[in-house]
Every structure is written in structure tokens, then in C-alpha cells.
DOVEX-554831 format. One record per residue: residue number from 1; residue in one letter; chain; x, y, z of N, C-alpha, C in turn. Coordinates in nm, 2 decimals. Atoms other than C-alpha are relative to their C-alpha. Example, Ala and Ser with C-alpha at 12.3 -4.5 7.8 and 13.67 -1.06 7.14 Angstrom:
BEGIN
NODE   resi   resn   chain   n_east   n_north     n_up   ca_east   ca_north    ca_up   c_east   c_north     c_up
NODE      1      A       A     0.09     -0.12     0.00      1.23      -0.45     0.78     0.09      0.12     0.00
NODE      2      S       A    -0.09     -0.11     0.00      1.37      -0.11     0.71    -0.08      0.11     0.08
//
This chain:
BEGIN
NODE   resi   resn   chain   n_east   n_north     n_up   ca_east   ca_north    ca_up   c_east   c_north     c_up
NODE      1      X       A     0.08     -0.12     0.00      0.00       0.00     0.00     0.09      0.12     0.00
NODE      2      X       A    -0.05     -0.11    -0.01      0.12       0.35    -0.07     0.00      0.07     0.11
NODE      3      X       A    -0.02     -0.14    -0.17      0.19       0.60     0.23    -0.07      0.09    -0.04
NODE      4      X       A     0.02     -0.15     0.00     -0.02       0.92     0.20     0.01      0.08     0.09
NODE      5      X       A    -0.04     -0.02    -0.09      0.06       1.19     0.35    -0.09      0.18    -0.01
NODE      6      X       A     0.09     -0.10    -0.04     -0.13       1.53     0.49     0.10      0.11     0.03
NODE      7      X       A    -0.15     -0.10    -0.06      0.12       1.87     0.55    -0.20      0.10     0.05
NODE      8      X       A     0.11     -0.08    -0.11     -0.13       2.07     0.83     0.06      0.15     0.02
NODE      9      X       A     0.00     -0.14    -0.05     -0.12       2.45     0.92     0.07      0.06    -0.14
NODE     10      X       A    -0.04     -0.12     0.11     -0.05       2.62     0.55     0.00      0.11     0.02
NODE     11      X       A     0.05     -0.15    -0.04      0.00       2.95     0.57     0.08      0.09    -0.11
NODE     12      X       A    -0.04     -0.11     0.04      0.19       3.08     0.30     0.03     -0.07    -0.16
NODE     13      X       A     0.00      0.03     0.08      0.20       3.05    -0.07     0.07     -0.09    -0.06
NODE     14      X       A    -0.11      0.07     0.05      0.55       2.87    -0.10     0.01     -0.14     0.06
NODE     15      X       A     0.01      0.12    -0.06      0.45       2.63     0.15    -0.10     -0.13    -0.06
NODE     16      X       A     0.12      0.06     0.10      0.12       2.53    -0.06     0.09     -0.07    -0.14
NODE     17      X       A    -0.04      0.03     0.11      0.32       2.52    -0.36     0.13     -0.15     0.01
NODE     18      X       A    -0.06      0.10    -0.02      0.60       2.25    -0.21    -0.09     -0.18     0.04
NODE     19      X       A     0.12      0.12     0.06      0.29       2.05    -0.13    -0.06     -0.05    -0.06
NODE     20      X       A     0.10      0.02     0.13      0.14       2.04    -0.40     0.13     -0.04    -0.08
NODE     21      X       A    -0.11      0.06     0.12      0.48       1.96    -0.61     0.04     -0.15     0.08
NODE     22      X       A    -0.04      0.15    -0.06      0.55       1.65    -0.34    -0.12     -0.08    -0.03
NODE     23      X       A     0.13      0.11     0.01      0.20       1.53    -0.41    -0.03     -0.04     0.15
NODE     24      X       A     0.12      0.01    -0.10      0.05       1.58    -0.09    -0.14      0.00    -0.03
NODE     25      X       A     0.17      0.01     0.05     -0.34       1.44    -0.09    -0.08      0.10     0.09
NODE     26      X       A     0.13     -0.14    -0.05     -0.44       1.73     0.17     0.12      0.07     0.03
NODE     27      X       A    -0.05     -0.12    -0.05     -0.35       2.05     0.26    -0.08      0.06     0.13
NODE     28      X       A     0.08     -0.06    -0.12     -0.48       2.17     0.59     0.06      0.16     0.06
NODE     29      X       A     0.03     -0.15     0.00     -0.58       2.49     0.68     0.00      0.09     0.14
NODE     30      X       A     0.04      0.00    -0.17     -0.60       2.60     1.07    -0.10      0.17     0.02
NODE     31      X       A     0.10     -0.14    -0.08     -0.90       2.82     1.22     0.02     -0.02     0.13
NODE     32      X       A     0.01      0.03    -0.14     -0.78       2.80     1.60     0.09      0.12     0.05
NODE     33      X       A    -0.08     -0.11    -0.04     -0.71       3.15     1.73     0.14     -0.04     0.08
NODE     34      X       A    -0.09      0.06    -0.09     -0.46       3.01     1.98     0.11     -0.08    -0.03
NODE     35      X       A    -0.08      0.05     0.09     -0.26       2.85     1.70     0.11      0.06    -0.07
NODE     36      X       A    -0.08     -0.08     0.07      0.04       3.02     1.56     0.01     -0.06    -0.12
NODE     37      X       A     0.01      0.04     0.12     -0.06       2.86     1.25    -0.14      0.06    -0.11
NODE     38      X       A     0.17     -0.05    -0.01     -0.43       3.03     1.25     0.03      0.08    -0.11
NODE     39      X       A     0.06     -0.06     0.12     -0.58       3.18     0.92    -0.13      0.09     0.01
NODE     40      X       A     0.16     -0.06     0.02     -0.84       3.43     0.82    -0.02     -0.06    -0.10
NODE     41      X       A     0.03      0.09     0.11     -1.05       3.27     0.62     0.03      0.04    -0.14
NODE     42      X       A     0.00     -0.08     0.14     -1.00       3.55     0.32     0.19     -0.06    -0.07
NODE     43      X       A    -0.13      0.07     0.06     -0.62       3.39     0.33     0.00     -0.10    -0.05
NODE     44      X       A    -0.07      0.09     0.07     -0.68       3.09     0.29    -0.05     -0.09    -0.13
NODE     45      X       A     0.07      0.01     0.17     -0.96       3.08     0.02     0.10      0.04    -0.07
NODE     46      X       A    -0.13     -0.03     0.15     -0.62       3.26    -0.21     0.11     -0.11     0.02
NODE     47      X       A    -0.07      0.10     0.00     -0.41       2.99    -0.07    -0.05     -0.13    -0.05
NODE     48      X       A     0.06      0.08     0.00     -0.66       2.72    -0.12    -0.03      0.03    -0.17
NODE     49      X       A     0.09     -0.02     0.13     -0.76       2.83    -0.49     0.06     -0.10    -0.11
NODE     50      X       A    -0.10      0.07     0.09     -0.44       2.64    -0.65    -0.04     -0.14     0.05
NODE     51      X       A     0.02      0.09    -0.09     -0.51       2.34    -0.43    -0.08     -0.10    -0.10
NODE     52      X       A     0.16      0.10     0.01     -0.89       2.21    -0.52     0.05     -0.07    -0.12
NODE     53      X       A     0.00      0.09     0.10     -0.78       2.06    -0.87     0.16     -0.13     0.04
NODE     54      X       A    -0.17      0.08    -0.03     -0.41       1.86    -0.71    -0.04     -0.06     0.15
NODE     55      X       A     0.01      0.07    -0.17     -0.54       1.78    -0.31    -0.11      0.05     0.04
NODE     56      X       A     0.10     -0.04    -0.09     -0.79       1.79    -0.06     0.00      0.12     0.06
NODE     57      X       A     0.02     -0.10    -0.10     -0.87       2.12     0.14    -0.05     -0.05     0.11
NODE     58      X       A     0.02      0.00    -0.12     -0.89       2.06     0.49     0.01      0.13     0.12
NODE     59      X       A    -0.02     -0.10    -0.05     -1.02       2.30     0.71    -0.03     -0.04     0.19
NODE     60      X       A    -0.02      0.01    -0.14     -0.88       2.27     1.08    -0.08      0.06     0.11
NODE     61      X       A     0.07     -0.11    -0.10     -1.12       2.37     1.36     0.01     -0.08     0.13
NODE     62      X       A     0.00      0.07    -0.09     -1.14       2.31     1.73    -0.14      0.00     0.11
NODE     63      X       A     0.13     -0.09    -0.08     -1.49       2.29     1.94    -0.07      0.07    -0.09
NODE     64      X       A     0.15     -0.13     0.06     -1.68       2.52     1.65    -0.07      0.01     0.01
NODE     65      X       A     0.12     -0.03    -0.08     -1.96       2.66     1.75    -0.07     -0.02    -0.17
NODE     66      X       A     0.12     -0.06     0.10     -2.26       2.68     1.42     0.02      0.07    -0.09
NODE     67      X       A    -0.03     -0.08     0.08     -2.16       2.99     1.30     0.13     -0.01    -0.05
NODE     68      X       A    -0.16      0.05     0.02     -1.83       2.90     1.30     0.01     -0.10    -0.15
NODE     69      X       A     0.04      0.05     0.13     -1.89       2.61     1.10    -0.06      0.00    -0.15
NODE     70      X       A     0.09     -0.06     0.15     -2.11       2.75     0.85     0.11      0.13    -0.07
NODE     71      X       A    -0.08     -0.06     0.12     -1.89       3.02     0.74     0.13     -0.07    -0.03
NODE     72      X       A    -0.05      0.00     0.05     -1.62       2.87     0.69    -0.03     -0.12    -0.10
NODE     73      X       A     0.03      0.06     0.12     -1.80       2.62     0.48    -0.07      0.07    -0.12
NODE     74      X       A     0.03     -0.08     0.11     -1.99       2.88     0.30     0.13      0.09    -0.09
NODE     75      X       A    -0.06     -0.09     0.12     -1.66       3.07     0.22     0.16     -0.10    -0.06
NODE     76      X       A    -0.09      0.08     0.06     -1.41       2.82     0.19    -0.01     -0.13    -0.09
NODE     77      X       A     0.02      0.06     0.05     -1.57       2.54     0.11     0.08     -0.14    -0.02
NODE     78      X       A    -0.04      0.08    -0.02     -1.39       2.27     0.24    -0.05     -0.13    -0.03
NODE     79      X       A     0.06      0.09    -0.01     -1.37       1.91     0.14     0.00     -0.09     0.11
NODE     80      X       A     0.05      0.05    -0.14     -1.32       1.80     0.49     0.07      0.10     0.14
NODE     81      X       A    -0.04     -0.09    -0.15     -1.31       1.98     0.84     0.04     -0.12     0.05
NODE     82      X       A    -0.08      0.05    -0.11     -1.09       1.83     1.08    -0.02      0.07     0.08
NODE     83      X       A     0.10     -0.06    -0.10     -1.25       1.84     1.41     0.17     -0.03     0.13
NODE     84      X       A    -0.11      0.07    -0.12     -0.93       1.84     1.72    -0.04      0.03     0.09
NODE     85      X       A     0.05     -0.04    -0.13     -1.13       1.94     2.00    -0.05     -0.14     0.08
NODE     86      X       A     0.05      0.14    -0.05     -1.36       1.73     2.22    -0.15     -0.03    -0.04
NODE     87      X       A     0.14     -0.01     0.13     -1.63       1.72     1.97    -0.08     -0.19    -0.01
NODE     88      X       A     0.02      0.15    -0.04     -1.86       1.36     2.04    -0.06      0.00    -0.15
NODE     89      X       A     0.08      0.04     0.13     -1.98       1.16     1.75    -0.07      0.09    -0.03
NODE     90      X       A     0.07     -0.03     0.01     -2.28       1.32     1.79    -0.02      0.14    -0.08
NODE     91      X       A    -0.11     -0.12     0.02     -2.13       1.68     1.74     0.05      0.01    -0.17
NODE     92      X       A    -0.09      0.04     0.17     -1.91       1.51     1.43    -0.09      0.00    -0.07
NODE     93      X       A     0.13      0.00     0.08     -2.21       1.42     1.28    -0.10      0.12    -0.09
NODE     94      X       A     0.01     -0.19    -0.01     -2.36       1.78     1.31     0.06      0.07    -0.10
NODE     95      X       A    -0.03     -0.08     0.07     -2.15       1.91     1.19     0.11      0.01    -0.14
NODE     96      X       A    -0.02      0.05     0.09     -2.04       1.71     0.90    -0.15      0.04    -0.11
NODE     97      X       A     0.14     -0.03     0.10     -2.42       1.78     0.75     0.00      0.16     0.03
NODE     98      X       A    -0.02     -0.13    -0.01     -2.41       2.14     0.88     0.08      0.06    -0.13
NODE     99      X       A    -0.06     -0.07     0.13     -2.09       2.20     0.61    -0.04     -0.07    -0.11
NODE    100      X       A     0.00      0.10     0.08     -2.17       1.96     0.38     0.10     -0.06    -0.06
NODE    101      X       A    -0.10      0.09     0.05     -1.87       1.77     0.40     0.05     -0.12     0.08
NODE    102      X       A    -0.04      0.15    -0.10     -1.64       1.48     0.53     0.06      0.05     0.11
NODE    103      X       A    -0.05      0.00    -0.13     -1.54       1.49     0.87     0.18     -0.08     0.04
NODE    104      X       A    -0.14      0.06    -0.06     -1.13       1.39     1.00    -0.01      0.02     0.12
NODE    105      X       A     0.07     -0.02    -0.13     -1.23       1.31     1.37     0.21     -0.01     0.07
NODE    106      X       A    -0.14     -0.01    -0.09     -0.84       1.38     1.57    -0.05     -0.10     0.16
NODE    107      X       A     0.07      0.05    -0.14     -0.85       1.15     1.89     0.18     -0.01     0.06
NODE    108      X       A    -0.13     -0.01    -0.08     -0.53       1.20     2.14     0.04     -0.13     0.07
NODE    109      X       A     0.00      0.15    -0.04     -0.34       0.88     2.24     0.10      0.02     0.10
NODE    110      X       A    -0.10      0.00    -0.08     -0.16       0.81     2.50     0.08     -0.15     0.05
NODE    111      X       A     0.01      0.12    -0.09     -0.20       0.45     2.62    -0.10     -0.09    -0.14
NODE    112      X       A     0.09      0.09     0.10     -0.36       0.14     2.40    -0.15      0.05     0.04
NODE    113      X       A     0.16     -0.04    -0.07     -0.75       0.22     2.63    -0.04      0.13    -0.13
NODE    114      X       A     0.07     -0.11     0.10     -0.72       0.54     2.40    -0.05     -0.02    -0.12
NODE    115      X       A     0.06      0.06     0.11     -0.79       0.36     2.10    -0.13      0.00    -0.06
NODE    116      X       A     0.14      0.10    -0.03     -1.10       0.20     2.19    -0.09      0.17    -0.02
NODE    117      X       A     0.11     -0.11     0.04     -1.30       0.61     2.13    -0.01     -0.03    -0.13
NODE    118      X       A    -0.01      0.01     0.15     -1.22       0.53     1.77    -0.13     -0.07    -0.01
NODE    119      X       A     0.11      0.13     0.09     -1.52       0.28     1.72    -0.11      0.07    -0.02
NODE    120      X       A     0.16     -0.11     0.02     -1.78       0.57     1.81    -0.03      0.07    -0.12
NODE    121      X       A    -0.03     -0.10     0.12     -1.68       0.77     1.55     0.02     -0.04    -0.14
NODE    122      X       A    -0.03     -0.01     0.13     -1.62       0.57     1.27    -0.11     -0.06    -0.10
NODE    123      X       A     0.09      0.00     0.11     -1.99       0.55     1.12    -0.03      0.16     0.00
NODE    124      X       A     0.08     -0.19    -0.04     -2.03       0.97     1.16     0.18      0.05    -0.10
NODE    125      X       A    -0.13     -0.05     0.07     -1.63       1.01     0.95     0.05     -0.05    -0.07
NODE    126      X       A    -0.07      0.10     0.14     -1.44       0.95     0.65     0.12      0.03     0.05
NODE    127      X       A    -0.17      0.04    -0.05     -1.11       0.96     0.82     0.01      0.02     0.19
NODE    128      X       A     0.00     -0.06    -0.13     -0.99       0.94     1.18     0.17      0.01    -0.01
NODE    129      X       A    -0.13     -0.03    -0.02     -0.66       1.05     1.32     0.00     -0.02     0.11
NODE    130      X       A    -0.08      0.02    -0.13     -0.45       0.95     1.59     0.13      0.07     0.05
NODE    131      X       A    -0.12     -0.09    -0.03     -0.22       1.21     1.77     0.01     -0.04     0.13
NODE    132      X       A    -0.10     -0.04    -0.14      0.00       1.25     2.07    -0.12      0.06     0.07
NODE    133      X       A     0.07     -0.08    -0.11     -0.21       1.35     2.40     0.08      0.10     0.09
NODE    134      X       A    -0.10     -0.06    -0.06     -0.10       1.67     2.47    -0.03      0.01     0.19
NODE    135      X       A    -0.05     -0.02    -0.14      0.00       1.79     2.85    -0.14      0.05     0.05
NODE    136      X       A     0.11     -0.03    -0.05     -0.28       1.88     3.09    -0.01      0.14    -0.03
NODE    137      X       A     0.02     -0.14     0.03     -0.20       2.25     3.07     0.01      0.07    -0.15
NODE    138      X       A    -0.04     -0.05     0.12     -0.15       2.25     2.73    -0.07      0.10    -0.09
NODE    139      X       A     0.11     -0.06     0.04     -0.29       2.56     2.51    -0.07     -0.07    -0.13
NODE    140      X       A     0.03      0.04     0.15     -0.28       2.38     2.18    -0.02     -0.18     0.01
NODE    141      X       A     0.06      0.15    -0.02     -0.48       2.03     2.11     0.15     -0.09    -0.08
NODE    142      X       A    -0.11      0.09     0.07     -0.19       1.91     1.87     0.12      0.15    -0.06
NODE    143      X       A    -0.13     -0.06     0.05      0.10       2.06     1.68     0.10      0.02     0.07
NODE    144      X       A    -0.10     -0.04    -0.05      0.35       2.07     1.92     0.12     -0.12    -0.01
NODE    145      X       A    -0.17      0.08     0.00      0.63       1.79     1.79    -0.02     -0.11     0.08
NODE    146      X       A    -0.03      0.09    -0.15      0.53       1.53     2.07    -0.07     -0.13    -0.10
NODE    147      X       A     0.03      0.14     0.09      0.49       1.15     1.93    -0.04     -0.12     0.13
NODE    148      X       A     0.06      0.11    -0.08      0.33       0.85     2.11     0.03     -0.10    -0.07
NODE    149      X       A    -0.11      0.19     0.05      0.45       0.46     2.11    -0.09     -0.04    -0.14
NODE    150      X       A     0.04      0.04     0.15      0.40       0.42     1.74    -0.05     -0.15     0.03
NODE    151      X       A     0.07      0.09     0.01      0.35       0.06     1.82    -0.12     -0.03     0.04
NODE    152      X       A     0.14      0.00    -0.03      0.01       0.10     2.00    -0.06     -0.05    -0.13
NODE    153      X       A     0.11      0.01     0.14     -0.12       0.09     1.66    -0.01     -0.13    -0.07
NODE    154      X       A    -0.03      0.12     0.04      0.05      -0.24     1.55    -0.13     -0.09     0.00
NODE    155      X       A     0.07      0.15    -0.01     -0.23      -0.48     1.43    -0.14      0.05     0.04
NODE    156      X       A     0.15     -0.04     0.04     -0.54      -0.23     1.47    -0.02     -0.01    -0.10
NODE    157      X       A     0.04     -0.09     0.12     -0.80      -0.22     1.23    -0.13      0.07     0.05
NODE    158      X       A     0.10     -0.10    -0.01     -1.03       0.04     1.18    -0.10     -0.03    -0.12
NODE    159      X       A     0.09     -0.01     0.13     -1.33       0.11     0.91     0.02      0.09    -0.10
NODE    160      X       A    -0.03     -0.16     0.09     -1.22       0.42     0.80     0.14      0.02    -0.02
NODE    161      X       A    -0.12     -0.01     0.00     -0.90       0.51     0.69     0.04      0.09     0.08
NODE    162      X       A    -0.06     -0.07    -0.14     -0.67       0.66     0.98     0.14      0.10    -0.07
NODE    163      X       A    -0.17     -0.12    -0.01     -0.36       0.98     1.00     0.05     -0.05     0.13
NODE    164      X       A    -0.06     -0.02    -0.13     -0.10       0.90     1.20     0.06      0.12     0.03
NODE    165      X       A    -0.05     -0.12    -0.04      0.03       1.22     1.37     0.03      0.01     0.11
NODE    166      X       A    -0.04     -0.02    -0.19      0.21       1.37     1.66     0.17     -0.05    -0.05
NODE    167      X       A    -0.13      0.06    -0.06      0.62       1.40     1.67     0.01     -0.06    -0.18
NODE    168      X       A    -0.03      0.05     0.12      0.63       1.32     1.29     0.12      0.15    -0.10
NODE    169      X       A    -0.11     -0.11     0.09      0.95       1.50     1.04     0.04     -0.09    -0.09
NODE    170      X       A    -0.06      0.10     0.16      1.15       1.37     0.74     0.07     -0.10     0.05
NODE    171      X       A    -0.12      0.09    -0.04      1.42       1.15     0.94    -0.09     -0.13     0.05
NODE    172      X       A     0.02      0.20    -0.06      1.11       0.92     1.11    -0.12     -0.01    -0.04
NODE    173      X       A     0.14      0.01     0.06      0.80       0.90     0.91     0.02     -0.12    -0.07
NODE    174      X       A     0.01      0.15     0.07      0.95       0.58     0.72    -0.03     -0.09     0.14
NODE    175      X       A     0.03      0.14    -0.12      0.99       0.40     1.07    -0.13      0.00     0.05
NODE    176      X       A     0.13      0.01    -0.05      0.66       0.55     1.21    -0.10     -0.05    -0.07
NODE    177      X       A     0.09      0.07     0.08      0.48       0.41     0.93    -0.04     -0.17     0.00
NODE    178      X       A    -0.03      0.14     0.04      0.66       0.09     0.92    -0.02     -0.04     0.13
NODE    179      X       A     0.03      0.04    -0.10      0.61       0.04     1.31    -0.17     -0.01     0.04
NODE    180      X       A     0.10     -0.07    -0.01      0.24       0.19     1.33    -0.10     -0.09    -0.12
NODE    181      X       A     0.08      0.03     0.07      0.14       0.03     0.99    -0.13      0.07    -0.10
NODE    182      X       A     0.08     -0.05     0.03     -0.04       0.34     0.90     0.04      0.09    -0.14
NODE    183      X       A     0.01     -0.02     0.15     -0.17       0.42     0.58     0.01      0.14    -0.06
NODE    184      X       A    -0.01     -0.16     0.04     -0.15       0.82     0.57     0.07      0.04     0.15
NODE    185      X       A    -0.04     -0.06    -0.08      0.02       1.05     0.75    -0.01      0.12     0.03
NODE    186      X       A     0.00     -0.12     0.02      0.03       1.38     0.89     0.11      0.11     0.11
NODE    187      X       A    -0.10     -0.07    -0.01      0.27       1.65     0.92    -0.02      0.19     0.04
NODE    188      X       A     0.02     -0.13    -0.03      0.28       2.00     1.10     0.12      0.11     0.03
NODE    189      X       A    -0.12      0.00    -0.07      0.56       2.09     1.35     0.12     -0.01    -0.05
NODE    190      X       A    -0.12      0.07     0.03      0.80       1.87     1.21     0.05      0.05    -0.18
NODE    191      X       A    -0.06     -0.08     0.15      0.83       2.05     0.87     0.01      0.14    -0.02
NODE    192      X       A     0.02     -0.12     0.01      0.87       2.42     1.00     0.10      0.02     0.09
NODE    193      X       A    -0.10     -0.07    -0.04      1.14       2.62     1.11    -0.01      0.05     0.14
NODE    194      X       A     0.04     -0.02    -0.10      0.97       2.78     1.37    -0.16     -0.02     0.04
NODE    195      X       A     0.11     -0.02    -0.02      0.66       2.78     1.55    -0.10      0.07    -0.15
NODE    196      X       A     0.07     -0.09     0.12      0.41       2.85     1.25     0.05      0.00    -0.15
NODE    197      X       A    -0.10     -0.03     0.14      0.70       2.89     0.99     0.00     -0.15    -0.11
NODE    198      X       A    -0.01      0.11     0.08      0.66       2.64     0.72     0.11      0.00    -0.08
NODE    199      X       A    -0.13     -0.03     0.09      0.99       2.56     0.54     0.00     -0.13    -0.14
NODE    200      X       A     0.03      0.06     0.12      0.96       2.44     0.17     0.08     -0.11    -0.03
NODE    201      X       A    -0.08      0.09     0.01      1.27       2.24     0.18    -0.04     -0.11     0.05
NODE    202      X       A     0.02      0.11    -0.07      1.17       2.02     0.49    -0.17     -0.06    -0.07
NODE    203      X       A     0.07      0.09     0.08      0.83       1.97     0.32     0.03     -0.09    -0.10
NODE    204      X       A    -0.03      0.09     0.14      0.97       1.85     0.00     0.12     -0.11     0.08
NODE    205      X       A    -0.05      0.09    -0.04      1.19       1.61     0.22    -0.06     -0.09     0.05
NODE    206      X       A     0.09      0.06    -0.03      0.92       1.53     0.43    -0.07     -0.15    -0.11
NODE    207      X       A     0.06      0.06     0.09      0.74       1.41     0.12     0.06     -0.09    -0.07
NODE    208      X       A    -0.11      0.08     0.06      1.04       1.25    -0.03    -0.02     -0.12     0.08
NODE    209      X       A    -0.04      0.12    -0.06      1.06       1.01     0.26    -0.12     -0.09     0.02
NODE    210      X       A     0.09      0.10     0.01      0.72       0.92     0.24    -0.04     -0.10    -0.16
NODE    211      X       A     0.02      0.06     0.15      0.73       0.83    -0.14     0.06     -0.08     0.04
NODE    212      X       A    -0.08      0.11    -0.02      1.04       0.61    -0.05    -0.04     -0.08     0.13
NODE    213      X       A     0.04      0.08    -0.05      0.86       0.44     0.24    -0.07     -0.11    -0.05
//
């Protein structure tokens, strides 16, 4: 099976364009004030315009309230929101018909037990993801570089197809694949210079290392 792989928090034209030349299948977008990756939506409809014909648009939210939801499916028009908050099936559900699109439900892992939320959610989602559970005080649900025992995953199956994430960069996305078994990946942190900063090189290496996985 081929590796695919997801590059998360776009924010700037050169970064879009390295994903899209590695053959990334999404591009993710972040609405989470509290994010040093966060977009107005008017940016990332001009970032997102080259996209829709080469990858997926994913538009990152956390907790959205209604209104929330609805505009940025009325202006962006995403083909799936990625939900990282603590959003229940029920919620996912919602507000997968709300935008009128597919749902990527994020679930934080820490321990094998965490797994076992996955089963709720995968008649309400067309993808789930599995990340690193961040710190109790933590401000941000994910992006901060932190990776969990890739082997937990060893020898799940799911219904939907899964993102592994959390603590992922160019040097260990072949092993976390090959330990984890997982069929896509996804990338934030680990391909940016600084907090926020996306660097075109480390994406296109990124991506290199998943073609050759």
C-alpha cells in the first residue's frame, strides 16, 4: 500500500506550492485562534484556490460553534473539516451535515485504552486520526512535535482510513509508518522552522521520505 501523507497549518504560498509539487493528498488549513498557524479565512480561500484541482482542502477547527462552522464552509468550502477538539460523534455528525462535508475526527493517544474512542466515530467520519495527547496545561490540542508509542497501533483495524500524527518529520516517518502500519500521515511541526513557519525544503523532504517508504 502506498503511504499518504497530509502537510497541516498552510500559511503561505511557498508552503502550498511545495505540497502540492511533493504530491500531498491534503493540505490543511488551521482556524484555531490560539494557533500560531491560524488563518483568516479570506487567506486561505487565495491559498486554497491552486489546491482544489491537485489535493484535498482541509479546514482545521477546534470545538466550532454553528456559526463558525457554516462560514467557513460557506466561504471556503472545504472538502473535509478536521474536528481536534472534544467534539462527540454526535457533534461530528452535526456538523459534517451542517458544512456539507467529510469529517477527520483527531482522537489523542496516550495509552492502548485510548484507541477503543475510535469505534464511536467511525460510522459519523471519512477519516480518523490519531495524535500524541497533549500535557494537561496544554494551550494547543496538537502541533507541538510530541509522538506517542507508534507501536500501540501495531495490528489495529479500523473502518475508515486513519492519519498517524504527533512528533512526525523527514528522518522518522518511514519508521513510524513501518512500526504503526499506517496508511497516511500527517505533518505540522515537524516541517517548520519555527513555531508556525513552514519551510519548503523540509516539506519536500518530508514528502520524499514518504514516497520512498
Amino acid at each position: 500500500m502506498t503511504l499518504k501523507a497530509k502537510i497541516c497549518g498552510i500559511s503561505t504560498p511557498e508552503a502550498a506550492r511545495a505540497a502540492l509539487d511533493g504530491k500531498a493528498g491534503w493540505l490543511g488549513f488551521v482556524f484555531f485562534p490560539k494557533s500560531p498557524r491560524n488563518l483568516s479565512l479570506e487567506a486561505a480561500v487565495r491559498l486554497a484556490e491552486p489546491v482544489r484541482q491537485r489535493a484535498k482542502v482541509v479546514a482545521l477547527m477546534v470545538d466550532p460553534s454553528d456559526v463558525q462552522v457554516e462560514e467557513v464552509a460557506r466561504i471556503l468550502e472545504p472538502d473535509l473539516i478536521q474536528l481536534h477538539g472534544a467534539e462527540t460523534p454526535a457533534r461530528a455528525r452535526d456538523i459534517g451535515v451542517r458544512a456539507g462535508c467529510g469529517i477527520i475526527k483527531a482522537l489523542p493517544v496516550a495509552e492502548a485504552a485510548d484507541l477503543d474512542a475510535a469505534r464511536a466515530y467511525e460510522s459519523v467520519v471519512e477519516h480518523l486520526m490519531f495524535d500524541a495527547k497533549p500535557p494537561k496545561d496544554a494551550a494547543l490540542p496538537g502541533g507541538a512535535g510530541r509522538a506517542f508509542d507508534w507501536s500501540l497501533m501495531d495490528g489495529r483495524r479500523f473502518q475508515k482510513p486513519w492519519f498517524l500524527a504527533g512528533g512526525l518529520d523527514p528522518w522518522n516517518v518511514a519508521e513510524a509508518a513501518s512500526v504503526s502500519g499506517a496508511p497516511l500521515v500527517d505533518v505540522s511541526s515537524g516541517v517548520e522552522r519555527g513555531p508556525g513557519l513552514k519551510d519548503p525544503a523540509l516539506i519536500t523532504a518530508f514528502l520524499d521520505a514518504v514516497r520512498r517508504a
